[in-house]
C-alpha positions as CSV (number, residue, x, y, z in Angstrom):
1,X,-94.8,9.9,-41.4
2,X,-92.5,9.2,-38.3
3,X,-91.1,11.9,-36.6
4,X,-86.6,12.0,-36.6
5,X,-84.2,14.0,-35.4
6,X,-80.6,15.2,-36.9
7,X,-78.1,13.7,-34.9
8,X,-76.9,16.8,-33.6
9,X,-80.7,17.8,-32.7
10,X,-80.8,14.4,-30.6
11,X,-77.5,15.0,-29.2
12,X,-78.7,18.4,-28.0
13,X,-81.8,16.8,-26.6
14,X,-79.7,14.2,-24.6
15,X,-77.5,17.4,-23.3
16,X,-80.9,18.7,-22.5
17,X,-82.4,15.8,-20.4
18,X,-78.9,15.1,-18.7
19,X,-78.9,18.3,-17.7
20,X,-81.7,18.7,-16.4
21,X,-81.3,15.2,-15.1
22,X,-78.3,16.0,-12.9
23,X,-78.6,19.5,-12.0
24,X,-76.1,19.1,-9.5
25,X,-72.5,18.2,-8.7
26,X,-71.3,14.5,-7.4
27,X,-68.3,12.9,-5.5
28,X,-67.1,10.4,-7.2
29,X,-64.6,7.3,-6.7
30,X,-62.2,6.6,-9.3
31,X,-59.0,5.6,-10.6
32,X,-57.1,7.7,-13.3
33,X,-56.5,5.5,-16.1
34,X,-55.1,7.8,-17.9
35,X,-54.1,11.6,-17.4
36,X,-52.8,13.9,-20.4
37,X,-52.4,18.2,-19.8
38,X,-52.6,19.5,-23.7
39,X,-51.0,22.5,-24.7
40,X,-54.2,24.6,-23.8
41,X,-54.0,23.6,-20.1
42,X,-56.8,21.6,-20.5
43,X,-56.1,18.2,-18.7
44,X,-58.5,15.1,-20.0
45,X,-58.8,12.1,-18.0
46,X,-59.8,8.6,-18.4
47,X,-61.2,7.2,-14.9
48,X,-61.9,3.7,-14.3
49,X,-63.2,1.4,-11.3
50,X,-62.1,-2.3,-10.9
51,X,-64.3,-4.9,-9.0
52,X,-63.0,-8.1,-7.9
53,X,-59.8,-9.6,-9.7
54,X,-59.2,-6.3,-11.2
55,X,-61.9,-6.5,-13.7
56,X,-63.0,-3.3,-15.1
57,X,-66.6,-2.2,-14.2
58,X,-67.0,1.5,-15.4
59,X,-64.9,3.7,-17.6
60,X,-65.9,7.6,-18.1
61,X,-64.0,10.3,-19.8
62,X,-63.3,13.2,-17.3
63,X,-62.1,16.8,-18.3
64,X,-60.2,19.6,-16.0
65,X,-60.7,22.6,-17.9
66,X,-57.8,24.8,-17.4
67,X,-59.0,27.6,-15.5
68,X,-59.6,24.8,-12.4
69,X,-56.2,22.7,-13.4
70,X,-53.9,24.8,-12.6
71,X,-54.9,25.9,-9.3
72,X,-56.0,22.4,-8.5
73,X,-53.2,19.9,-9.5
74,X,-50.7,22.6,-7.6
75,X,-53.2,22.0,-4.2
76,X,-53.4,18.5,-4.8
77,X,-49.5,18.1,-5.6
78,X,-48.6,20.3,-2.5
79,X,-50.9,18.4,-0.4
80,X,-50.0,14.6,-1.4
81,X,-46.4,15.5,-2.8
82,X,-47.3,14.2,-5.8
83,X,-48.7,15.1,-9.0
84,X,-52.1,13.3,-10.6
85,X,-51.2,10.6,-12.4
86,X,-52.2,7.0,-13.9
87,X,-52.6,4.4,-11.2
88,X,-54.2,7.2,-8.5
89,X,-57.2,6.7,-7.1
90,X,-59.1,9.9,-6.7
91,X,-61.9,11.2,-5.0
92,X,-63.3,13.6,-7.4
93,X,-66.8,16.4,-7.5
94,X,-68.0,16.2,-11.0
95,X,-70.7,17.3,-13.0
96,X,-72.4,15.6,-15.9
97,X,-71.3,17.1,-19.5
98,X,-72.7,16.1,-22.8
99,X,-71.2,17.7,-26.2
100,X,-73.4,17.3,-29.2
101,X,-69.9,16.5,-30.8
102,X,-67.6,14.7,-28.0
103,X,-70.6,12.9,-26.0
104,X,-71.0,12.2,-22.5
105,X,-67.9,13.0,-20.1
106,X,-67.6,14.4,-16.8
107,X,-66.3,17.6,-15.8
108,X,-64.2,17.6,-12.6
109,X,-64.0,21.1,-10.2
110,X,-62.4,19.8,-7.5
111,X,-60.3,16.9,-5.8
112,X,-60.1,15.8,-2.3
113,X,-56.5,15.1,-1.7
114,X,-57.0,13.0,1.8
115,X,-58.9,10.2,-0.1
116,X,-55.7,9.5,-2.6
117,X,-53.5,9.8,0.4
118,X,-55.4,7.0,2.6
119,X,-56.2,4.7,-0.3
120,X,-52.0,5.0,-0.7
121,X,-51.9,4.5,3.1
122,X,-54.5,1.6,3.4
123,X,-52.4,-0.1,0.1
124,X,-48.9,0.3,1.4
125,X,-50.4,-1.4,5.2
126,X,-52.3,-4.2,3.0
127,X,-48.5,-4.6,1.6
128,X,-46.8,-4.1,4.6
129,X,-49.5,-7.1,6.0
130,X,-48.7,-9.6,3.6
131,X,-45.2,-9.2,3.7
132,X,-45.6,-9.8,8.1
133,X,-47.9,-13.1,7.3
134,X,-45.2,-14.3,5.3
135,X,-42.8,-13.7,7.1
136,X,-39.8,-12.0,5.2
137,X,-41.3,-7.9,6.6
138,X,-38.0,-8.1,8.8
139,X,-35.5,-10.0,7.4
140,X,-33.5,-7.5,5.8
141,X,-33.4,-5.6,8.3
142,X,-32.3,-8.3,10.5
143,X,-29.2,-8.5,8.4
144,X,-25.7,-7.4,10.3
145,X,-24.6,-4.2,9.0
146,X,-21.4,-4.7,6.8
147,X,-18.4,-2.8,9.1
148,X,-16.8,-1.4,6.0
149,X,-19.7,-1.2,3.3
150,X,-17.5,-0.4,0.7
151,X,-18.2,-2.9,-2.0
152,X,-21.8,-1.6,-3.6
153,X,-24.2,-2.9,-6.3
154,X,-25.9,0.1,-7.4
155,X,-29.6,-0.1,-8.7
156,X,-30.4,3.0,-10.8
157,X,-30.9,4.7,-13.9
158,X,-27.4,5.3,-15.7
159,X,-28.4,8.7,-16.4
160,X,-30.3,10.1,-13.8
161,X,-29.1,13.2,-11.8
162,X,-29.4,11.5,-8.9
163,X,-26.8,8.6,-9.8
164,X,-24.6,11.1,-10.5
165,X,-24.9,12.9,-6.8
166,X,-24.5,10.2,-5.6
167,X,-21.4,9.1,-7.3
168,X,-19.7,12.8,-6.5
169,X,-20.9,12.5,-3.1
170,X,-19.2,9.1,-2.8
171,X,-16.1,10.3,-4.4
172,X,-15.6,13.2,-2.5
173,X,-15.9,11.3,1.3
174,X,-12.1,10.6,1.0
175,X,-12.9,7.0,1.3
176,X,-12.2,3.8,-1.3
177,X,-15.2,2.5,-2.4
178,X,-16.2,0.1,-5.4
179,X,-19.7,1.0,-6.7
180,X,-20.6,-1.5,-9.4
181,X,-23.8,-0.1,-11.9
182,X,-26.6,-2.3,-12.4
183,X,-28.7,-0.2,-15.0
184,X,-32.5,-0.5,-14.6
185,X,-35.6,2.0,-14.9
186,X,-36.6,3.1,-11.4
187,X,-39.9,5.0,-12.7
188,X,-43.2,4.1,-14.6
189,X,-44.7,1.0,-15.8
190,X,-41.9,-1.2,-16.6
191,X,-40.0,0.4,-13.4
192,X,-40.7,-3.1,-10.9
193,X,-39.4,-5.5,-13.9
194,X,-36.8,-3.7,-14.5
195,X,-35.4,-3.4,-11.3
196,X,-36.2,-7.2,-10.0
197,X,-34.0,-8.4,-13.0
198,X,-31.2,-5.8,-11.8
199,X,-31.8,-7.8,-8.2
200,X,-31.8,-11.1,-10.1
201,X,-27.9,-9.9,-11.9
202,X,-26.8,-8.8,-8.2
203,X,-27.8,-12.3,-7.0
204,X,-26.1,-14.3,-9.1
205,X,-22.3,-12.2,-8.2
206,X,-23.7,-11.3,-4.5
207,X,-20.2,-12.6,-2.9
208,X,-18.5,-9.8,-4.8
209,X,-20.8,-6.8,-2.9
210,X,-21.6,-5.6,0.6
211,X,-24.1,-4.0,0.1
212,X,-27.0,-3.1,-2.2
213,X,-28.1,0.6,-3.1
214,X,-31.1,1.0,-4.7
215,X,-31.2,5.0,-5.6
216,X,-33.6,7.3,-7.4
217,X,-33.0,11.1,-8.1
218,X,-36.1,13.3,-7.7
219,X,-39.7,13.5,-9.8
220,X,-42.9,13.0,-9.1
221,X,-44.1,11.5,-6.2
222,X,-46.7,8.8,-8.3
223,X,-43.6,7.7,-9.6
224,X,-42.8,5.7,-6.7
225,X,-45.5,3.4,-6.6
226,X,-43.2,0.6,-7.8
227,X,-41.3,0.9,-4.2
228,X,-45.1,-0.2,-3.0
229,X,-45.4,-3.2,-4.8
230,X,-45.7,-6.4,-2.9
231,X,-43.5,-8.2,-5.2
232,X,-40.6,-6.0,-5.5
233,X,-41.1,-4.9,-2.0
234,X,-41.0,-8.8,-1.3
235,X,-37.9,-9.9,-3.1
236,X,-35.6,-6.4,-1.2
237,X,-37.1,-8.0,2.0
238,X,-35.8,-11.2,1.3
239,X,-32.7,-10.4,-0.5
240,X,-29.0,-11.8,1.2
241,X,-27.6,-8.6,0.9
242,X,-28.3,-5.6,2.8
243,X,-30.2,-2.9,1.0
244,X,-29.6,0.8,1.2
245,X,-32.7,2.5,-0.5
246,X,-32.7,6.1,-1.2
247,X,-35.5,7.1,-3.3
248,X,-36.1,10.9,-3.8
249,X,-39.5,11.6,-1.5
250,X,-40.0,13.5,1.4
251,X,-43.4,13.6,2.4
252,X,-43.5,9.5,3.4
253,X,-42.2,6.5,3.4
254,X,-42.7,3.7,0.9
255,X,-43.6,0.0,1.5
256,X,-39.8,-0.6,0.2
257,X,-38.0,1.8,2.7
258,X,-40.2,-0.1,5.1
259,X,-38.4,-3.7,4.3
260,X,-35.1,-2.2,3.3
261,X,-32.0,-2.7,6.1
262,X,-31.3,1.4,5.7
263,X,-33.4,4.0,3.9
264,X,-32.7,7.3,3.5
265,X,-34.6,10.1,1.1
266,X,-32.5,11.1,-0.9
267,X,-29.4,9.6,-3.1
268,X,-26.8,12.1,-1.9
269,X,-28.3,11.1,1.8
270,X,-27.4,7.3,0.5
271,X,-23.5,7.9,-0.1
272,X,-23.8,10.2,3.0
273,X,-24.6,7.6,5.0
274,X,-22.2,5.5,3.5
275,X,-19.6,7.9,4.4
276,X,-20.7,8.7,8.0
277,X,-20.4,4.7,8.2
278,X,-17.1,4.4,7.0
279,X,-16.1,7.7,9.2
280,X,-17.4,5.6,12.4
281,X,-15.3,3.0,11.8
282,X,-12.3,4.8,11.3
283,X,-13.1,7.1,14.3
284,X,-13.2,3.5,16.1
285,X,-10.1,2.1,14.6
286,X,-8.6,5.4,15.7
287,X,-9.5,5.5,19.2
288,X,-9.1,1.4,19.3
289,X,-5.5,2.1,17.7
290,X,-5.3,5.0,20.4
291,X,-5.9,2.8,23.4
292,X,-3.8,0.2,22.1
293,X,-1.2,2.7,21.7
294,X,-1.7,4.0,25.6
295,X,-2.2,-0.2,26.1
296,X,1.0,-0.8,25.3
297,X,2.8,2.1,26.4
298,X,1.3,1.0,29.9
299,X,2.2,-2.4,29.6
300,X,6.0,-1.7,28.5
301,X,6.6,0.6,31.4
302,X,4.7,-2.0,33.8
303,X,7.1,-4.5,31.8
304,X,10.2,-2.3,32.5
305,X,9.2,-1.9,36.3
306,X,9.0,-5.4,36.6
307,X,12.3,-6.0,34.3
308,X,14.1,-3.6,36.9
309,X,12.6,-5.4,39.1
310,X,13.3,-8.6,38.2
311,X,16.5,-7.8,37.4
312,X,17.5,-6.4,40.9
313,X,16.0,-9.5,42.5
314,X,18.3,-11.5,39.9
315,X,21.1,-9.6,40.9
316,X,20.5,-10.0,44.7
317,X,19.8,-13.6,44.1
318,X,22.9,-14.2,42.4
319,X,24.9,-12.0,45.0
320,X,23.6,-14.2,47.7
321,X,24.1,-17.5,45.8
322,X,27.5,-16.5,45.0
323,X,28.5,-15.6,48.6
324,X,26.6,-18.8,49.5
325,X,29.1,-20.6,46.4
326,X,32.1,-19.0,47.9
327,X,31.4,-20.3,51.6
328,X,30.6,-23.6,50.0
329,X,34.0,-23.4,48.0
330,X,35.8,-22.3,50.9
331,X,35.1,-24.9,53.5
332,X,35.2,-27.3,50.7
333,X,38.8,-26.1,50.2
334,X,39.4,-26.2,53.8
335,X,37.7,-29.9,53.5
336,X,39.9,-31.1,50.9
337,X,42.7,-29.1,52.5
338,X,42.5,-31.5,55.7
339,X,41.9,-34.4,54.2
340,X,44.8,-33.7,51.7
341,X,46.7,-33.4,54.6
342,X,45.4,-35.7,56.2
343,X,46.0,-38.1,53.3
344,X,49.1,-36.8,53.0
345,X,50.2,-37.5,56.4
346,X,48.1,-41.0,56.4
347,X,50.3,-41.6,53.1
348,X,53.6,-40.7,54.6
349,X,52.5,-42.9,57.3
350,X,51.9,-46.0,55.3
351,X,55.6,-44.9,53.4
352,X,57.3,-45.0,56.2
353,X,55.6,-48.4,57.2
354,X,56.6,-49.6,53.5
355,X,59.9,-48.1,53.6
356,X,60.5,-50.3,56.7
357,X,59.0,-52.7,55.6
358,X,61.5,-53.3,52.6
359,X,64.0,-52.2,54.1
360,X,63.8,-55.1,56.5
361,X,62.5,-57.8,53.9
362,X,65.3,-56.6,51.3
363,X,68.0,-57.1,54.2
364,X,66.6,-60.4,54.4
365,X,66.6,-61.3,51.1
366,X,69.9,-60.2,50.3
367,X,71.1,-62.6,53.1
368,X,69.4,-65.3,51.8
369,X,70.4,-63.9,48.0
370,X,74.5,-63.8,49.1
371,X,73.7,-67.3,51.3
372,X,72.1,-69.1,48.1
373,X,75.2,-67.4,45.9
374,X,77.7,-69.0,48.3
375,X,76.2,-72.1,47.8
376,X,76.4,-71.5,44.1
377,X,79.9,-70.4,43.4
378,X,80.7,-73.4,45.5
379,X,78.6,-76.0,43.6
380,X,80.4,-73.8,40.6
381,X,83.6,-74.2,42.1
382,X,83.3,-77.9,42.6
383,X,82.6,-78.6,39.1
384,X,84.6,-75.9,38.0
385,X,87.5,-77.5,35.1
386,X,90.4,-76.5,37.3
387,X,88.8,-78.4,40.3
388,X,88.6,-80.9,38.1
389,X,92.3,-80.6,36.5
390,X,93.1,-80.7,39.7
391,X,91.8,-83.9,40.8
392,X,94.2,-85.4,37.6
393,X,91.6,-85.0,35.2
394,X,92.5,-83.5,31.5
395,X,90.7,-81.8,28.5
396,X,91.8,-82.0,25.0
397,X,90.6,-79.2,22.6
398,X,91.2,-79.5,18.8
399,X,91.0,-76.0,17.4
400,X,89.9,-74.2,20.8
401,X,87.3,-76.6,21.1
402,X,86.9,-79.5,23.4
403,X,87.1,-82.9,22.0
404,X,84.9,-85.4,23.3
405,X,85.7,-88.3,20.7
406,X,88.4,-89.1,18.3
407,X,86.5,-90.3,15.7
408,X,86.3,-88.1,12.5
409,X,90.1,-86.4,13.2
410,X,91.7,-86.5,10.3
411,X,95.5,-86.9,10.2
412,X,97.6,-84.1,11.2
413,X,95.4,-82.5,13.5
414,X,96.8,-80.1,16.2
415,X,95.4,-81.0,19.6
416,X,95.8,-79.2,22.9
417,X,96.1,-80.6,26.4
418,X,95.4,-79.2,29.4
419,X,96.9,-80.3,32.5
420,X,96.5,-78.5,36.7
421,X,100.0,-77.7,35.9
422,X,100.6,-77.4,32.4
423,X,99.5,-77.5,28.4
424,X,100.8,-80.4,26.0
425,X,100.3,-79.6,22.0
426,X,100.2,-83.0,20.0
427,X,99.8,-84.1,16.3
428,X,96.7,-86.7,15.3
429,X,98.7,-89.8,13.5
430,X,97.3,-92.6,11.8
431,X,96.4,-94.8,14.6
432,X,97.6,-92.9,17.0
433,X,99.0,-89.4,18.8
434,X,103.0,-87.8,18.0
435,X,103.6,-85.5,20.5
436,X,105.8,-82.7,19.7
């Protein structure tokens, strides 16, 4: 008959052998798949190793019992400045457990703290590499600082504390600012999605921002493993816009405050330095508005001087231009004084001469005027009608006019005679004269 064994007697053989087996404690390389701290302070762990292309080679459960988890995830938080978590990769002593009822895990007494924070280191310079080959490591930084960042698109959680710090911080720098909400989830799994989609909504109204601030309030350090992913980190560096990060760590910095055109650590730091900005441009303004006060005041007195100045030479000038006008006027006067005068006298001259002149040609002419009249009034008196009465000649008028012809007179017409010494009055009759 075959010999067999109860489960639970086999089990407790395996237990046996392992332990026996591995009397002794290992360090151990590992990544915490997953990590859950039960209400018996117990902590149970899932580790995992990936070989090339992420594929998984090992899995192992691991246990922290809780007299060695509390002591130990406060020295490994206080040294890393962040608590275990999914996604860490630990460096962890272990011994070999086997429960006839739970099987084969591995129970963990201690963790060195330096291994998880230079496989962080040696990922975020791997990062930080890429980004350099491709060329985009520097671009946002290489962005010119907006003067007066004032309108912001705001990448955070719309209930985290630390929107709302830095919204009351903002408010309360006694400056006008327009922050603009894009919601997205800045922690955990889905954290890098969520906030390249926010990037993607910011993109497509960029023209209507200054400035992008990408804000986290505080938690655990593990959750800011999304600001190292080459992606993410990737598309800040290359964004148009300058990025303000201000993510809640103090220990470090991340690959994305590495890329980002400003980081700070905190949100409240974020609208802090937004502030400050704003303050250093109005302190500029200020003094800029000061000098150009003093500028001006300097260049109206140097413009009065040289008004007064001006003015006074203007008033000399004018002085000696009207003395020189007056002098001109005056022996232009006396000019046209002389040669009045002297036009005058030349005038009075040439009267004189005209005067004479016509004087002695009127004489003339009258003389030959009164000799052609006497020649005249004797051709008049010569055949004047008394000259001519004179010489025995007569004229006959018929109603006070003198008849040349005796045709037409009708009978009984009155005619006048006149004689050198006397008038006859006759009758017209047929055929003939009756003298009265």
């Amino acid at each position: 008959m075959r010999h067999s064994y109860g489960l639970y007697e086999f089990n407790t053989l395996i237990r046996d052998r392992l332990e026996d087996a591995f009397p002794e404690s290992y360090w151990v390389r590992a990544e915490i798949a997953e990590c859950k701290a039960n209400s018996s302070g117990h902590c149970y762990l899932e580790l995992i190793e990936k070989g090339s292309g992420d594929r998984l080679t090992a899995r192992m459960r691991a246990v922290i019992w809780a007299n060695v988890w509390f002591p130990l995830s406060l020295q490994f938080e206080e040294a890393t400045g962040s608590a275990l978590a999914v996604g860490q990769k630990i460096l962890a002593e272990v011994s070999v457990s086997f429960h006839e009822l739970y099987g084969l895990s591995l129970t963990i007494t201690d963790i060195d703290p330096e291994y998880t924070l230079g496989e962080w280191a040696l990922r975020r310079r791997e990062i930080l590499r890429r980004l350099e080959e491709d060329g985009v490591l520097e671009m946002n930084r290489q962005l010119p600082t907006p003067l007066l960042p004032q309108r912001l698109a705001v990448i955070s959680s719309e209930k985290a504390a630390g929107y709302e710090d830095f919204v009351h911080q903002l408010s309360s720098g006694g400056y006008a600012f327009y922050a603009k909400l894009f919601p997205a989830i800045v922690q955990g799994n889905q954290a890098e999605a969520s906030i390249l989609e926010a990037l993607d909504r910011i993109l497509e109204h960029r023209a209507m921002f200054d400035m992008v601030v990408l804000i986290r309030g505080g938690g655990a350090s593990a959750d800011l493993s999304c600001f190292d992913s080459y992606d993410l980190c990737s598309a800040l560096a290359q964004f148009p816009l300058p990025v303000l990060v201000g993510v809640g760590h103090e220990r470090d910095k991340s690959v994305a405050d590495a890329v980002a055109h400003v980081s700070v650590k905190t949100p409240t730091a974020a609208a802090a330095w937004l502030i400050d900005r704003m303050a250093v441009r109005q302190e500029a303004l200020e003094t800029c508005t000061a000098r150009l006060e003093t500028l001006l005041r300097d260049v109206h007195r140097q413009l009065d001087r040289q008004w007064q100045q001006a003015a006074e030479r203007c008033r000399r000038a004018t002085d000696v231009f009207c003395q020189g006008q007056r002098l001109k006027l005056q022996a232009s006067q006396l000019r046209l004084q002389q040669k009045t005068e002297a036009w005058i006298a030349a005038g009075g001259r040439r009267l004189e001469t005209i005067r004479e002149t016509l004087r002695r040609q009127s004489g003339q002419r009258l003389l030959q005027a009164q000799h052609r009249l006497d020649l005249i009034e004797k051709d008049i008196a010569a055949v004047s009608p008394r000259r001519q009465l004179e010489r025995g000649y007569s004229m006959t008028l018929c109603q006070g006019r003198l008849l040349r012809s005796a045709k037409g007179l009708p009978k009984g017409s009155m005619l006048e005679t006149r004689l050198a010494d006397g008038i006859l009055v006759s009758k017209t009759v047929e055929n003939g004269e009756e003298d009265i």
